[in-house]
N, C-alpha and C positions, 0 to 999 in steps of 0.2 A: 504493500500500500504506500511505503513512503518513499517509492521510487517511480510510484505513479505521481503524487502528487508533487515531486519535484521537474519530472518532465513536465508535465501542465504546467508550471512555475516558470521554466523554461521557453516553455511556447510560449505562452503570455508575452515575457518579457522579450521574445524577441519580433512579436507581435506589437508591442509598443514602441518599441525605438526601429517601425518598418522594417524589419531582416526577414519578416515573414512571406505574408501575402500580396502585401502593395506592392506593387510596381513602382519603381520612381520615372518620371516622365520629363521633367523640365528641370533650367537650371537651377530654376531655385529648392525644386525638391532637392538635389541633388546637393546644394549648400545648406538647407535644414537637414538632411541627413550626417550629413558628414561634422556639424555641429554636434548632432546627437553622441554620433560614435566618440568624437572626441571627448567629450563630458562622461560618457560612460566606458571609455579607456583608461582615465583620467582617474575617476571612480574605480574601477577596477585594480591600478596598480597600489591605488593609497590603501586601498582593504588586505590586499593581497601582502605591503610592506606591514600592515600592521599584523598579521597574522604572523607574518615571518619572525617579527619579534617580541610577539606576547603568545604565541600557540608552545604547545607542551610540543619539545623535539624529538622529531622520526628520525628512522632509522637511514643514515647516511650512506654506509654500505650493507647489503643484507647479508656479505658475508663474516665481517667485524663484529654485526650485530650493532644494539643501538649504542646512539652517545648517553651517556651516564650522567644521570641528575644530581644534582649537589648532595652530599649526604644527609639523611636525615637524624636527628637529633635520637635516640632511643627515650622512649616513652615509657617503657614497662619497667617491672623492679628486678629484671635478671640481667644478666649477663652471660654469653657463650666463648670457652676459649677451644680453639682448633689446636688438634696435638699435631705437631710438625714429625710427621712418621716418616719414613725412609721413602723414597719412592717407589721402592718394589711393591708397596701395598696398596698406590691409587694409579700416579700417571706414567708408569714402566710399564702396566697392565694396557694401558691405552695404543703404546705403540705397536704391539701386535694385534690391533682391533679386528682384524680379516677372521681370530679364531678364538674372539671370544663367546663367541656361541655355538654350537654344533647345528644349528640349523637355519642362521640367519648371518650375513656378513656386516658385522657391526660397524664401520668404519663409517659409512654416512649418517652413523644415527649418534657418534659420540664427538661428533662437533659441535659446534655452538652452544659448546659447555653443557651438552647431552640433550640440547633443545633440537637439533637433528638441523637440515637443510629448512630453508625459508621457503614457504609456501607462498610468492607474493601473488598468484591469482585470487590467495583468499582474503590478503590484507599483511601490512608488514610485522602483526604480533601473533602471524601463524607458521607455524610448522611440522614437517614430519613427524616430530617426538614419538617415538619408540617406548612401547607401553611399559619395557621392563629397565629404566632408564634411571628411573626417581634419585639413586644415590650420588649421581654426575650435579644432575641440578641441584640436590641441595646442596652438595657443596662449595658450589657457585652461588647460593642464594648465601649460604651463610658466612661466608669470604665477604662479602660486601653488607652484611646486614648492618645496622644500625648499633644491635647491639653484641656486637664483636668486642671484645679485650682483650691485649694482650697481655692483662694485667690477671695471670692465675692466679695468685695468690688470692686477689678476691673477686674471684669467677664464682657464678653460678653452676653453669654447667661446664660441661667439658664432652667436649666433639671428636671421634675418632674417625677419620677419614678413609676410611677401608673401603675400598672397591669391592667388597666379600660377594656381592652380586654376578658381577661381571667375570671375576675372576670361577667362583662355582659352577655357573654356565660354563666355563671353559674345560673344565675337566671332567664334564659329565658321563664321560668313556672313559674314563683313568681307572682301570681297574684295582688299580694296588691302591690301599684306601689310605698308606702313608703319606705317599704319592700326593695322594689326591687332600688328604689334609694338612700338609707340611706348610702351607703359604699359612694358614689359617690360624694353627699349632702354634708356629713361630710370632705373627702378630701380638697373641695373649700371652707368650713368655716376655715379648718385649712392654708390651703396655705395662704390665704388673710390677715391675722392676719401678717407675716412674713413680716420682715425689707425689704426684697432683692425685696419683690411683691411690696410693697406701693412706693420703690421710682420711678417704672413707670408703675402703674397700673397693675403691667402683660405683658406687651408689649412686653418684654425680656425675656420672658418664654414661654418654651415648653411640649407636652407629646407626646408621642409616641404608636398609639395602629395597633398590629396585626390585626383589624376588620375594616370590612365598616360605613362610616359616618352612613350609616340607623338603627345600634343598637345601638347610642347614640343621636336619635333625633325623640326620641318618639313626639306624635302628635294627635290633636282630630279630624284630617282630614281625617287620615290613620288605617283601621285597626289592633288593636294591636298586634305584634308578636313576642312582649318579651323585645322591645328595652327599657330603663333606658332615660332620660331625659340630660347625663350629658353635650352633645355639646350645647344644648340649653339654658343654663344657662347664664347669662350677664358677669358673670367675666370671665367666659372659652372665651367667643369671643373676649376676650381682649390678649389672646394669641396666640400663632400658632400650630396648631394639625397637626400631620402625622398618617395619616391610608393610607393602602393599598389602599382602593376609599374612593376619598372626593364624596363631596356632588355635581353635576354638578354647579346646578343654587343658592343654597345657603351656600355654602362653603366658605365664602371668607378670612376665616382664616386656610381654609383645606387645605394640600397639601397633593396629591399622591406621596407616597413610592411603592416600587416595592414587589412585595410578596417574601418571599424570597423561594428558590428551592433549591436543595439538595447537588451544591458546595460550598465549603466556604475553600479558600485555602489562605495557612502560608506565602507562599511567591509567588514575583513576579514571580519567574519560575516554578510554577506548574502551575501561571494561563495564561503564555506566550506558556507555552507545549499544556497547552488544545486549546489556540485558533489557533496553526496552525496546529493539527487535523482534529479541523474543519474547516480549509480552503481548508483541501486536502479530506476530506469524499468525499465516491463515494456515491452517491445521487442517487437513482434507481426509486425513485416514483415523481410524479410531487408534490401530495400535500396529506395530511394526514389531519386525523381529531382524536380526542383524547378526550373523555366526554362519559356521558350517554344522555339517551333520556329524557325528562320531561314531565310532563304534568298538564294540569288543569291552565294552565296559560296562558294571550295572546300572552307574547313576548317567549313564547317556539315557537311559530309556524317555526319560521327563520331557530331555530338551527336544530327542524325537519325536513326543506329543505334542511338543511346543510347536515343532516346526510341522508338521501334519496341521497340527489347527490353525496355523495362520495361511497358510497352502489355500486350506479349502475357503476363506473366508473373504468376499470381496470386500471389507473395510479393515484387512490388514496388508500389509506394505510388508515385504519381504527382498533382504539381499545378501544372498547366496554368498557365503566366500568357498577356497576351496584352494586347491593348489594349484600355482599358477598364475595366469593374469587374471586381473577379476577387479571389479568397482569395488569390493570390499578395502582392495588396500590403498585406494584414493580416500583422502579425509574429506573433499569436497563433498565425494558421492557419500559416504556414513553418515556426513554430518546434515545432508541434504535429506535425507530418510528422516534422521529425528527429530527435525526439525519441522517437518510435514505431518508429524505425529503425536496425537496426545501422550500416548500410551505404548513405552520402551519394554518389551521383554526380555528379563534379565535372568537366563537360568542358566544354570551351574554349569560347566566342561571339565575338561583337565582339573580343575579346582573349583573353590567353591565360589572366589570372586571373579571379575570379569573388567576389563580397563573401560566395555563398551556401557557399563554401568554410569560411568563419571564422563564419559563423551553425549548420552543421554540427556544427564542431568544441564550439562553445557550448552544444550540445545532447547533445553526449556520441557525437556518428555519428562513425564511423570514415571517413574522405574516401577516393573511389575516385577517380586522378587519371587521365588518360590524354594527358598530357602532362606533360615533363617542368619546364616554362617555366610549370606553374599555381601552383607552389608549391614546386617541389627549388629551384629557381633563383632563386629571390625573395626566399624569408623565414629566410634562414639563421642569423640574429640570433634569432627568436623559434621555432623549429621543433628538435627532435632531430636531432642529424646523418645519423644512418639510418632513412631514410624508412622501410623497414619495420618500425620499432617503434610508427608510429601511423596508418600507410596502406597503403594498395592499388594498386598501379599496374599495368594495361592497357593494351596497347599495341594499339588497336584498328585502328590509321590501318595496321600494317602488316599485320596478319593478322583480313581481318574477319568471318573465320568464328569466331573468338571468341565462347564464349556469355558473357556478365557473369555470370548465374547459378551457372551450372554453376563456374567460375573460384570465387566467395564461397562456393561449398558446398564447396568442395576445405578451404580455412579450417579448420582446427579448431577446436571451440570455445575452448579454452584459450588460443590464441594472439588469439582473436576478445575475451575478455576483456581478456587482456595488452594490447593494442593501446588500448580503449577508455581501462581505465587510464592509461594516457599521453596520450590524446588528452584525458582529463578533469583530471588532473594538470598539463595548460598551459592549461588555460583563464584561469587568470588577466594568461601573460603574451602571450595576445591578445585581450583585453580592454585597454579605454578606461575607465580610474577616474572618476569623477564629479568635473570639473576645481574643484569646489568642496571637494573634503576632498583633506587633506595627510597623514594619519595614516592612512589606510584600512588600513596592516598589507601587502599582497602588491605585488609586483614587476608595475606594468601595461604596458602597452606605449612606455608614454614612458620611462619609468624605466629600457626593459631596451634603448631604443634610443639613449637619452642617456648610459651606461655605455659602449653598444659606438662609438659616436662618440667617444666621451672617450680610449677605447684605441685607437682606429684613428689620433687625429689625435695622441697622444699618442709612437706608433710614428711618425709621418709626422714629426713634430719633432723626433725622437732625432737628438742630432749622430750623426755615420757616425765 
């Protein structure tokens, strides 16, 4: 709608100063024309100069990334200080990026300080971003944060910079499990040694990994499929870990981070423009689905229900991914689906969360969960305490004569509203800021997980 009503702005205006339909005929038209154009050239460059230097600054090169805002002042009552580890355990892992994954070639997605290649068909605060990436960026959000010290002594927190993500993905065929845990083994002999770990065990230390708790908690219960041992370790439970999924039932040093999706903007008003977009998107489908099919699994069965009923259903929107070329791994075309759509179905694959969850929600779709380990249980830091203020949940795995349809049409609209408003109302605090700007104005996800770290280990240090 607001690119109709800026061409008709446009017509208008070029309907008034004759560029339209008049024909000019004589010389005097041709002298009140050319008055006109010059008053509104004239006009043109003074809007254009002042824009140049009162507008919030773009991005100059899209491969540099943006220019960087003055630093802002730290507001909150914590502080975070980054341990200066060796390089073998963040950016020595980088330079082999070709093989840090067994099935994807990581090297265009750990640029731009793991923000991936610039997307500029979609605008200059979008990008590839690569769903299992989250530990690159924050340690570029938190290199530049506000409330960075180099003053340990009296830190709040303390930040371990381990690429444990990137580096676990790489050895997921490492048969010999030495082998395969030695980078990891080694890390937690060297941190333990450090001034800033012994005077409270770890308690006040964190790490950050792009992957799920289940490739850092190998196990002789579970058959092996690549994961390293390092969550299971005694002194790592003496700290607080952020992955994308924690562990449900043995987590209790885990927290859920948000995966991150492919905006990450500089300032408050690029990320104030996208959310009332999506307040006014015209929505044409009831509800969409967005994954591939699985198999050989038992909790695949659900999502092949899922994808069976939106198959047969013509007010659901469906896009196939699969191996290969496919719209699925364009962000245009995903984000083009959910954004066309009230109603996001979010059910379980390989695991129990999903990154198309938080690309949904960035779109303005309301998340249909049907587990409660996709997102109740994860992301309590970044998420409404009651789920149904900004989702859906079906419980299909118990009763599978469940229709999805029929269940969204019950919805009233008014609450079908209510809902989006809240799910468009947090977008910013599961979004990834642009680790290059310090003043960008809203609360992003580092910001609202470095606050609730700061109260947790702040509670954890209270004398008794």
């Amino acid at each position: 709608m607001w690119r109709k009503n800026h061409l008709k702005a446009i017509r208008k205006e070029r309907d008034e100063y004759g560029l339209g339909k008049k024909q000019v005929t004589s010389l005097i038209d041709i002298q009140l024309h050319l008055k006109v154009l010059v008053l509104f050239s004239t006009s043109f460059m003074i809007w254009f100069l002042f824009l140049l230097g009162f507008s919030p600054k773009r991005i100059s090169n899209p491969i540099r990334g943006f220019l960087s805002t003055p630093p802002a002042e730290c507001k909150d009552n914590f502080s975070v200080y980054i341990h200066n580890l060796p390089s073998k355990y963040n950016f020595d892992l980088l330079r082999d990026c070709s093989s840090l994954n067994i099935y994807t070639d990581m090297c265009p997605h750990v640029t731009n300080n793991g923000l991936g290649n610039p997307l500029l068909e979609m605008g200059s605060s979008w990008f590839t971003t690569h769903q299992l990436i989250a530990e690159l960026i924050f340690h570029a959000r938190i290199q530049n944060h506000p409330c960075r010290t180099d003053d340990a002594n009296n830190s709040t927190l303390f930040y371990i910079p381990f690429y444990g993500g990137l580096h676990a993905s790489s050895k997921f065929r490492e048969p010999n499990y030495t082998v395969r845990d030695a980078l990891a083994v080694e890390l937690v002999e060297y941190i333990q040694e450090k001034k800033w770990w012994k005077r409270n065990s770890g308690r006040d230390h964190f790490m950050v990994f792009g992957r799920t708790a289940w490739d850092f908690m190998r196990t002789d219960e579970v058959p092996d499929f690549g994961a390293n041992k390092l969550l299971n370790m005694s002194p790592v439970q003496n700290m607080s870990v952020l992955l994308v999924e924690r562990h449900p039932w043995e987590g209790h040093n885990q927290y859920g981070i948000p995966y991150p999706s492919y905006f990450h903007p500089s300032t408050s008003a690029e990320m104030v423009e996208w959310q009332n977009n999506m307040s006014y998107m015209d929505r044409s489908h009831l509800f969409s689905f967005v994954g591939a099919p699985r198999t050989g699994k038992k909790k695949v069965v659900t999502r092949d229900r899922v994808i069976k009923q939106c198959e047969e259903s013509s007010n659901c929107m469906i896009l196939k991914c699969g191996h290969g070329p496919s719209k699925c791994h364009k962000p245009r075309e995903v984000v083009k689906v959910m954004m066309r759509s009230n109603f996001c179905l979010q059910v379980l694959g390989d695991s129990y969360t999903r990154r198309s969850t938080f690309d949904s929600m960035l779109a303005g779709c309301i998340p249909v969960f049907f587990s409660k380990h996709t997102a109740y249980s994860q992301y309590q830091w970044f998420l409404p305490s009651d789920p149904t203020t900004y989702s859906v949940y079906i419980d299909l795995e118990r009763n599978h004569s469940i229709k999805i349809e029929e269940e969204l049409l019950k919805i009233p609209m008014d609450e079908v509203e209510r809902k989006r408003r809240t799910v468009i109302e947090f977008i910013p605090t599961l979004t990834y800021a642009h680790p290059n700007s310090t003043s960008y104005g809203f609360k992003d996800v580092v910001d609202v997980a470095l606050k609730a770290l700061s109260n947790h280990v702040s509670a954890l240090l209270k004398p008794s």
